[in-house]
Structures are given as C-alpha cells and as structure tokens.
ROMAR-242474 format. One record per residue: residue number from 1; x negated, y, z negated of N, C-alpha, C in turn. Coordinates in nm, 2 decimals. Atoms other than C-alpha are relative to their C-alpha. Example, Ala and Ser with C-alpha at 12.3 -4.5 7.8 and 13.67 -1.06 7.14 Angstrom:
<sites>
+-----+--------+--------+--------+--------+--------+--------+--------+--------+--------+
|   k |    npx |    npy |    npz |   capx |   capy |   capz |    cpx |    cpy |    cpz |
+-----+--------+--------+--------+--------+--------+--------+--------+--------+--------+
|   1 |  -0.09 |  -0.12 |   0.00 |  -1.23 |  -0.45 |  -0.78 |  -0.09 |   0.12 |   0.00 |
|   2 |   0.09 |  -0.11 |   0.00 |  -1.37 |  -0.11 |  -0.71 |   0.08 |   0.11 |  -0.08 |
+-----+--------+--------+--------+--------+--------+--------+--------+--------+--------+
</sites>
This chain:
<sites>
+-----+--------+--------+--------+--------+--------+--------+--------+--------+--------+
|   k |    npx |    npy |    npz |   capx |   capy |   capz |    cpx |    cpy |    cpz |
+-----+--------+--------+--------+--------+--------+--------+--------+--------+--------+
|   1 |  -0.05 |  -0.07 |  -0.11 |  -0.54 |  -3.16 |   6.62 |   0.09 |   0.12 |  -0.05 |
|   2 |  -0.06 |  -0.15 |   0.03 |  -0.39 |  -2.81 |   6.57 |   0.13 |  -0.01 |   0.11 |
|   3 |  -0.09 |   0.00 |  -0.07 |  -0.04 |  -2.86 |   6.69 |   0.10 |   0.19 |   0.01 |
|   4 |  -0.10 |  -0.10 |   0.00 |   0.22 |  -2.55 |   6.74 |   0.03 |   0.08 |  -0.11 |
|   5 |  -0.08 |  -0.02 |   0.16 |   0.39 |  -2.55 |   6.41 |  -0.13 |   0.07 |  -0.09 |
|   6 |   0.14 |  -0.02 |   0.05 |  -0.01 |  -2.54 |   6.23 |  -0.04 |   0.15 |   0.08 |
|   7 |   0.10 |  -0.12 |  -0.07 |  -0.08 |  -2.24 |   6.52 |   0.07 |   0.12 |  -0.07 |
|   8 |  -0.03 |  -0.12 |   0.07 |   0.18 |  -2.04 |   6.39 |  -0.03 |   0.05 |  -0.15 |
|   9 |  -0.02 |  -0.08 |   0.16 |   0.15 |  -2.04 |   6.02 |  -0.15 |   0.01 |  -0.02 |
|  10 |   0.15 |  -0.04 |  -0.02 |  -0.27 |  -2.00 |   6.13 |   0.02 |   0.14 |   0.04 |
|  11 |  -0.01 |  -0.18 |  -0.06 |  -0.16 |  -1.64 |   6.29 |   0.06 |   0.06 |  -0.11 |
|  12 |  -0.07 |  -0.14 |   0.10 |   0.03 |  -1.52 |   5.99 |  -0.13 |   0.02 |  -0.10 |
|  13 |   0.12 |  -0.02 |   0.11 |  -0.27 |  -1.65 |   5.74 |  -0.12 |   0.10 |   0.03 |
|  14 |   0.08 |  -0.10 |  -0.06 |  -0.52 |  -1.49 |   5.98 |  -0.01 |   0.18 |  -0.03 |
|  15 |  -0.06 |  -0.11 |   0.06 |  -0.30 |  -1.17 |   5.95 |   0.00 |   0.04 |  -0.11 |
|  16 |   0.00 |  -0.04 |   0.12 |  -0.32 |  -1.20 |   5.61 |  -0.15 |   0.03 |  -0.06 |
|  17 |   0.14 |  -0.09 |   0.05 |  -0.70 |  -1.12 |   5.58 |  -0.04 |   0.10 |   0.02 |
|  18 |   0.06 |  -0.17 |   0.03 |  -0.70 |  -0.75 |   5.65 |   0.14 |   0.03 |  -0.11 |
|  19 |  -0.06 |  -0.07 |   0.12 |  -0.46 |  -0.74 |   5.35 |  -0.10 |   0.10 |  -0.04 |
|  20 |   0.11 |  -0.06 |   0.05 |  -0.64 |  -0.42 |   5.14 |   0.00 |  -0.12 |  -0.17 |
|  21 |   0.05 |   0.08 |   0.15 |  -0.61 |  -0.68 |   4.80 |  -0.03 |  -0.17 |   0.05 |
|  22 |   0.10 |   0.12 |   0.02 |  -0.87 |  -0.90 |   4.73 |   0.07 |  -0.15 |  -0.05 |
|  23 |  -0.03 |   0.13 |   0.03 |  -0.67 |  -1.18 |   4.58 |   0.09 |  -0.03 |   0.13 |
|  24 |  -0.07 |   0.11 |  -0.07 |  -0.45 |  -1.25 |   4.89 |  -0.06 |  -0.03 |   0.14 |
|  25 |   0.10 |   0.06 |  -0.10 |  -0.74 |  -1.23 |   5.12 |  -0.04 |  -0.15 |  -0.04 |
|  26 |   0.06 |   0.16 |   0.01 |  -0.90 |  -1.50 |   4.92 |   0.10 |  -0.11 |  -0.01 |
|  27 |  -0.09 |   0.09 |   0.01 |  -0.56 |  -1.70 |   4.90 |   0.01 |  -0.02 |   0.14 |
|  28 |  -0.06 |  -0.01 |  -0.16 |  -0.51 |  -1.64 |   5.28 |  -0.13 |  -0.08 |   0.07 |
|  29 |   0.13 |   0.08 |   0.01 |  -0.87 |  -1.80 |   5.30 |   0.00 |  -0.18 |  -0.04 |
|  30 |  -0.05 |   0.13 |   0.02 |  -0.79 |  -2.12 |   5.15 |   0.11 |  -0.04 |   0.04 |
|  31 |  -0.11 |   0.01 |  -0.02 |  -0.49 |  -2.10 |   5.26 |  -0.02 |  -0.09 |   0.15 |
|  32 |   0.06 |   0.03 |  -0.18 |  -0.64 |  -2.13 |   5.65 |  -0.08 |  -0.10 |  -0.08 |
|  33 |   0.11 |   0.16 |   0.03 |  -0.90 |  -2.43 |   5.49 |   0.10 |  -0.11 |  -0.02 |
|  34 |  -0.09 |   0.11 |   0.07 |  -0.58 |  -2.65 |   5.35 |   0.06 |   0.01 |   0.17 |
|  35 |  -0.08 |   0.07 |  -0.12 |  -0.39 |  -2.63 |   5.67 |  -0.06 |  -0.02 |   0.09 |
|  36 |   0.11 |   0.06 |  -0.06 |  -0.67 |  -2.67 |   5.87 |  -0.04 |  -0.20 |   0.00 |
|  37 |   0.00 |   0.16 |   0.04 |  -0.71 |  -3.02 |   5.67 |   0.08 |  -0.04 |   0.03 |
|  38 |  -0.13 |   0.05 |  -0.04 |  -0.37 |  -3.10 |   5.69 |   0.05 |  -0.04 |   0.11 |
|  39 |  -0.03 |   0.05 |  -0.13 |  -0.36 |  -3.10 |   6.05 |  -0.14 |  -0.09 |   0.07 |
|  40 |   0.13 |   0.13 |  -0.03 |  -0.69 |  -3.34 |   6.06 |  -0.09 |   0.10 |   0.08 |
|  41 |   0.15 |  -0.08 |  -0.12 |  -0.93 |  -3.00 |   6.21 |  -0.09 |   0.08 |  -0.13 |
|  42 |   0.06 |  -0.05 |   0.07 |  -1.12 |  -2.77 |   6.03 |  -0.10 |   0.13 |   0.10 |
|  43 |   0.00 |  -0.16 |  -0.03 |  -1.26 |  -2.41 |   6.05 |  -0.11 |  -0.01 |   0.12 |
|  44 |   0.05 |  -0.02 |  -0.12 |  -1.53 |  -2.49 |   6.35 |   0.06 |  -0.03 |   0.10 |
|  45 |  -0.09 |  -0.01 |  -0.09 |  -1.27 |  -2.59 |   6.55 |   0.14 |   0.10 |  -0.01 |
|  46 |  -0.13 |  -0.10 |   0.05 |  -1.01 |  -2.31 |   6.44 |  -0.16 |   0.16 |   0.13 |
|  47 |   0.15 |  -0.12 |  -0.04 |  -1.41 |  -2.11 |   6.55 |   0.03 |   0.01 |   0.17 |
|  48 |   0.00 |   0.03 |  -0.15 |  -1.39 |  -2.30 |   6.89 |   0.08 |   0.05 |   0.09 |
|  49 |  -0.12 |  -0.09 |  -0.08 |  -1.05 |  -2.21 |   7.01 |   0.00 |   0.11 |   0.02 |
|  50 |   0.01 |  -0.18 |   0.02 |  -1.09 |  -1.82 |   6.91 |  -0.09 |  -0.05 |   0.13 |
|  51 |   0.12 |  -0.02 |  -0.10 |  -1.41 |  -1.85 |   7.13 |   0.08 |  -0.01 |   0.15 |
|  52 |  -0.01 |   0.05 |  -0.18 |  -1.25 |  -2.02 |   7.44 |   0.12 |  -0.10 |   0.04 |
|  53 |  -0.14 |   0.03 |   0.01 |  -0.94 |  -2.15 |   7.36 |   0.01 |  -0.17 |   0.03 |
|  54 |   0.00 |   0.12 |  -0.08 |  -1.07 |  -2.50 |   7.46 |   0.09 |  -0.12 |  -0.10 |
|  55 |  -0.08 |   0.19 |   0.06 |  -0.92 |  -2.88 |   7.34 |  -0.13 |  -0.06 |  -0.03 |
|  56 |   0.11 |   0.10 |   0.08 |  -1.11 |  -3.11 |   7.15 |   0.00 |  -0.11 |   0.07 |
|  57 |   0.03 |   0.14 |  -0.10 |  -1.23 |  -3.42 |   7.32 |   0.14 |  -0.10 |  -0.07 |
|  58 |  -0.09 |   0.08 |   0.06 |  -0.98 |  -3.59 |   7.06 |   0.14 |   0.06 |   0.05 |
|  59 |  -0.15 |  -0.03 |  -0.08 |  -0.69 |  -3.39 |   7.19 |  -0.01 |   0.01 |   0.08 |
|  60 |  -0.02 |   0.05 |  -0.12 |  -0.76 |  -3.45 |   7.52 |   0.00 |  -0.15 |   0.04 |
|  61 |  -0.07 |   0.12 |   0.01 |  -0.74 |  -3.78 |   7.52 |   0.15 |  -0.03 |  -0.03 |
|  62 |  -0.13 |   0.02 |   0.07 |  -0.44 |  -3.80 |   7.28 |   0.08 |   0.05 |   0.10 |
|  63 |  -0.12 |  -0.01 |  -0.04 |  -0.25 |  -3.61 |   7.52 |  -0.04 |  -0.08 |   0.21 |
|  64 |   0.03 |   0.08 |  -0.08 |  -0.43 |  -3.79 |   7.84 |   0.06 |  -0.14 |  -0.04 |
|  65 |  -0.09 |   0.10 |   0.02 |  -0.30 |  -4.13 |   7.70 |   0.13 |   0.00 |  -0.02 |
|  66 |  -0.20 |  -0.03 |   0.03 |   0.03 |  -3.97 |   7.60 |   0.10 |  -0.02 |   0.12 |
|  67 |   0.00 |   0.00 |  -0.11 |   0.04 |  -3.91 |   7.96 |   0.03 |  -0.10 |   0.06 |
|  68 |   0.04 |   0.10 |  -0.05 |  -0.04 |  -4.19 |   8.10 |   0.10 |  -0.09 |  -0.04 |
|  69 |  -0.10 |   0.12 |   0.07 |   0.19 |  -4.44 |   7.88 |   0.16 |   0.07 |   0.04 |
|  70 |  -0.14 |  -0.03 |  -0.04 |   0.48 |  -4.22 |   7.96 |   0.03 |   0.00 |   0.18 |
|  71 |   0.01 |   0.00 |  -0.08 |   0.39 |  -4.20 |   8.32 |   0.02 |  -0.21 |   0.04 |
|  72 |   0.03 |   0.15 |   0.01 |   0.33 |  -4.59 |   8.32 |   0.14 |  -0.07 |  -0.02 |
|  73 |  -0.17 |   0.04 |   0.05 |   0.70 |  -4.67 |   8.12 |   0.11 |   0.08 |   0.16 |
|  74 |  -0.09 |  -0.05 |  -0.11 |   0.88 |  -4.39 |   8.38 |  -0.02 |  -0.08 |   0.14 |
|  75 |   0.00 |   0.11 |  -0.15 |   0.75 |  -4.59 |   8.70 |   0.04 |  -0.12 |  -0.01 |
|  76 |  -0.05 |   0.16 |   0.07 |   0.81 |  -4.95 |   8.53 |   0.17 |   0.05 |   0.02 |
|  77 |  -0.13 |   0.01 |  -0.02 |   1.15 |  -4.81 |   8.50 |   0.09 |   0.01 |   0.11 |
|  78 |  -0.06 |  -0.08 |  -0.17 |   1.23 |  -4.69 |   8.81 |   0.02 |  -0.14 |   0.05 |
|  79 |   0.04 |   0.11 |  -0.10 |   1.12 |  -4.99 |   8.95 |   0.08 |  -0.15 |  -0.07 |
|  80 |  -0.07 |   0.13 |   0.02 |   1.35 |  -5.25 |   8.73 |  -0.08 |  -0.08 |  -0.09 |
|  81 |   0.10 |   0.14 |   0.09 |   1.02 |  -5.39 |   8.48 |   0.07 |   0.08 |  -0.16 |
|  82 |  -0.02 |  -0.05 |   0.16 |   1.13 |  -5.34 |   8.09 |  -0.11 |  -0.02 |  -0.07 |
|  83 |   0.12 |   0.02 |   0.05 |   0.79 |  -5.47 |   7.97 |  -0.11 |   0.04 |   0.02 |
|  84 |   0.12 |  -0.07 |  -0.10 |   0.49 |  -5.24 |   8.06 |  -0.14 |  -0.05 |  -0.11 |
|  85 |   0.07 |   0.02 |   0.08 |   0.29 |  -5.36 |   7.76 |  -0.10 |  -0.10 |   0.07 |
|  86 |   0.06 |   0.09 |  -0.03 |   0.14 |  -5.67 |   7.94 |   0.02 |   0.03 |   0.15 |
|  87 |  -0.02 |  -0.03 |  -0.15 |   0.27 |  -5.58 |   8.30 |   0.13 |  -0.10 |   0.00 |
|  88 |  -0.12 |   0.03 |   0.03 |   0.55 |  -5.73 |   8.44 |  -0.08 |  -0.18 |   0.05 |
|  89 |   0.02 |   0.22 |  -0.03 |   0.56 |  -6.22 |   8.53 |   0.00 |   0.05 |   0.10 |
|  90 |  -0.03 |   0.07 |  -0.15 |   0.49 |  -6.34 |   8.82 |   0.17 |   0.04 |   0.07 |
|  91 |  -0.18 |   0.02 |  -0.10 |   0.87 |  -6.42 |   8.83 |   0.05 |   0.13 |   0.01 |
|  92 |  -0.05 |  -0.15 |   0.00 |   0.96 |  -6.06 |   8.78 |  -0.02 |   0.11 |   0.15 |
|  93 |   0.11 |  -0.05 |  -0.12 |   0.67 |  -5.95 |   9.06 |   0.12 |  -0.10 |   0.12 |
|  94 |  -0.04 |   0.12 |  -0.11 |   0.85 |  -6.26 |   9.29 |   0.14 |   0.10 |   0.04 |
|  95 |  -0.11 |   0.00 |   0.04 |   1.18 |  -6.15 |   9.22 |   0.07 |   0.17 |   0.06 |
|  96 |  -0.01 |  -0.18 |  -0.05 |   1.13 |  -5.75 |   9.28 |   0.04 |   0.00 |   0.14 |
|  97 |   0.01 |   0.00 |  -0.13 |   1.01 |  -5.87 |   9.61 |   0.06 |  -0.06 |   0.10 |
|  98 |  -0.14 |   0.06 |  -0.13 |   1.26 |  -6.08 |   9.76 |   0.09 |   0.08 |  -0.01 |
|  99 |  -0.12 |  -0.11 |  -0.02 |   1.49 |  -5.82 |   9.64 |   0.05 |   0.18 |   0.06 |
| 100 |   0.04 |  -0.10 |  -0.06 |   1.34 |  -5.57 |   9.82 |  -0.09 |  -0.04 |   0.14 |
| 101 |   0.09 |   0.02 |  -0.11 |   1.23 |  -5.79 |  10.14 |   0.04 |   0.10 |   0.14 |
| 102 |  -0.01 |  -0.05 |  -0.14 |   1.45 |  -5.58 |  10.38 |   0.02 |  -0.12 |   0.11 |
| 103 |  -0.04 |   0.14 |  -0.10 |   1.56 |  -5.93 |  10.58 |  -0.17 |  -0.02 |   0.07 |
| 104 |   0.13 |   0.05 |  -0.02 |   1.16 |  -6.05 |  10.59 |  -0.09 |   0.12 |   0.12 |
| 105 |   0.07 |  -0.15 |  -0.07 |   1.05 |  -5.69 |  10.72 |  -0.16 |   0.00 |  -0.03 |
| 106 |   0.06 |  -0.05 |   0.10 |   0.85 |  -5.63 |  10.44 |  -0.10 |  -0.07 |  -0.03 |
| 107 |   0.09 |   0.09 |   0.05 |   0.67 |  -5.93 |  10.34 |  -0.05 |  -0.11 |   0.09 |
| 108 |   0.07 |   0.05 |  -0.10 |   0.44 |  -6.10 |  10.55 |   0.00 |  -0.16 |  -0.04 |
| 109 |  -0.06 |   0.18 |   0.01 |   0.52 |  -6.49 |  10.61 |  -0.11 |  -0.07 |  -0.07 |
| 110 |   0.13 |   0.10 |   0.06 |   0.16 |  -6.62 |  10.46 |   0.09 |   0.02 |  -0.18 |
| 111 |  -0.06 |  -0.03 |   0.16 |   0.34 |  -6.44 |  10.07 |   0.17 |  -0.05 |  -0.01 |
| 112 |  -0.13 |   0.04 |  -0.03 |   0.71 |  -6.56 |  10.18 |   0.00 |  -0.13 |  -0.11 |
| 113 |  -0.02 |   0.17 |   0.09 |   0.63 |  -6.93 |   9.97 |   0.03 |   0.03 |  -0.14 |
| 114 |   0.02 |  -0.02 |   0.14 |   0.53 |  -6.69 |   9.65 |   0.13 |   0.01 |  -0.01 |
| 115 |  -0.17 |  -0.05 |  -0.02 |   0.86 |  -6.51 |   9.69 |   0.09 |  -0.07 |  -0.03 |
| 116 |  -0.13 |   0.10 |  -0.01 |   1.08 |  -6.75 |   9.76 |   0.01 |  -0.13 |  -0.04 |
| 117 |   0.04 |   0.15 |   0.07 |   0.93 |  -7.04 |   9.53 |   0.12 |   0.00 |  -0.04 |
| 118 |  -0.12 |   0.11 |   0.11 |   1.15 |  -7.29 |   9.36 |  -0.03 |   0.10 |  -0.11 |
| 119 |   0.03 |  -0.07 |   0.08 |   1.24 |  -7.08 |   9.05 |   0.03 |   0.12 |  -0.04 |
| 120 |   0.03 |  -0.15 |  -0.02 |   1.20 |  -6.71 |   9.16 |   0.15 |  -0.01 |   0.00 |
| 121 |  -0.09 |  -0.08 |   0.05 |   1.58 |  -6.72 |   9.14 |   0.04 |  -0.02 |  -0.13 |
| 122 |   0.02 |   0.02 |   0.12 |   1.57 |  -6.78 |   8.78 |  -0.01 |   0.16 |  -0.09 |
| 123 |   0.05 |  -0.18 |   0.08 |   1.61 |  -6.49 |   8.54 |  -0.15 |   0.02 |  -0.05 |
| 124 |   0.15 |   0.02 |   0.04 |   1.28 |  -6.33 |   8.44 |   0.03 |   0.04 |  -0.13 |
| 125 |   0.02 |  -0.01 |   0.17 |   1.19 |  -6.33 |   8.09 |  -0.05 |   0.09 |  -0.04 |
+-----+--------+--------+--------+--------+--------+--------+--------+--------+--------+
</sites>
C-alpha cells in the first residue's frame, strides 16, 4: 500500500528522471523500485494510480475494515460495552436494558423476565 510519506518521496524520485545525467536517472530508477518494495507495491501499481488514481482491492479493504472496527468500538462506547471483540453478555445486553427501560415504556412485558432475571443486577464481566 503506498501510503503518504512513500507518495511524497515517489514525486521527488519521479522528478528526478528528467535530470539531463544519466547516472541519477538510473539511481532515481531504483530508487522508485526499493521504495515501491518497501511499502509492499511495486511499479504496476505506482502504473495503475498514474492511470486512474484507483485503490488496490488490498487497500480497500484495509481501510474498509479500519473503518468498520473503529466505527464498531465508537458505538460500543457510546453505548457503555468495553468488549466489542466478542460482542457484549447477556448480562451486559440485560443490564443496558433495564437501565434504559424508561419505567417499562420501552420493553415489552413478554422480554421484562430476561431483564429483570435473578442476576441482571450483578456486575457484568
């Protein structure tokens, strides 16, 4: 993935191939192949971008999951869960909801037993 830091020091090396001497074209040439490696891409995708500026299936993902997990932790927080890895207990889920019943507004009397089980006032783990 060709991050930021890798784009800039790709526009100066670029730059550096209408030097008029031949040795720092060809240095500026390897030069663009090593940092290419370095940031895990290489020259058909340095091709691709020029062309159309697109994302690689692999860096859309990476930043689609980036997304996602940060999105996923910010609502867990909001909401009182500290554990988003597995989701949050039962008792946690019980516990949200009696503390958010609004004096039996909210939760409909058939879910009231889950709620308000033996337990649910128990810290969640």
């Amino acid at each position: 993935m060709i991050d930021v830091g890798t784009e800039e020091k790709l526009e100066k090396l670029v730059r550096l191939l209408s030097s008029d001497k031949e040795g720092e074209v060809v240095a500026a040439a390897h030069a663009i192949k090593r940092t290419l490696a370095n940031a895990g891409s290489d020259i058909h995708e340095l091709a691709d971008r020029i062309r159309g500026g697109k994302l690689s299936e692999s860096e859309m993902r990476k930043i689609y999951d980036a997304g996602y997990e940060a999105g996923k932790d910010e609502g867990a927080a909001e909401k009182g869960f500290s554990d988003t890895t597995a989701g949050p207990s039962w008792l946690a889920m019980a516990q949200y909801c009696a503390e958010h019943d609004n004096g039996g507004a909210r939760i409909h009397r058939r879910h009231d037993a889950l709620v308000h089980a033996p337990g649910a006032d128990r810290e969640a783990g």
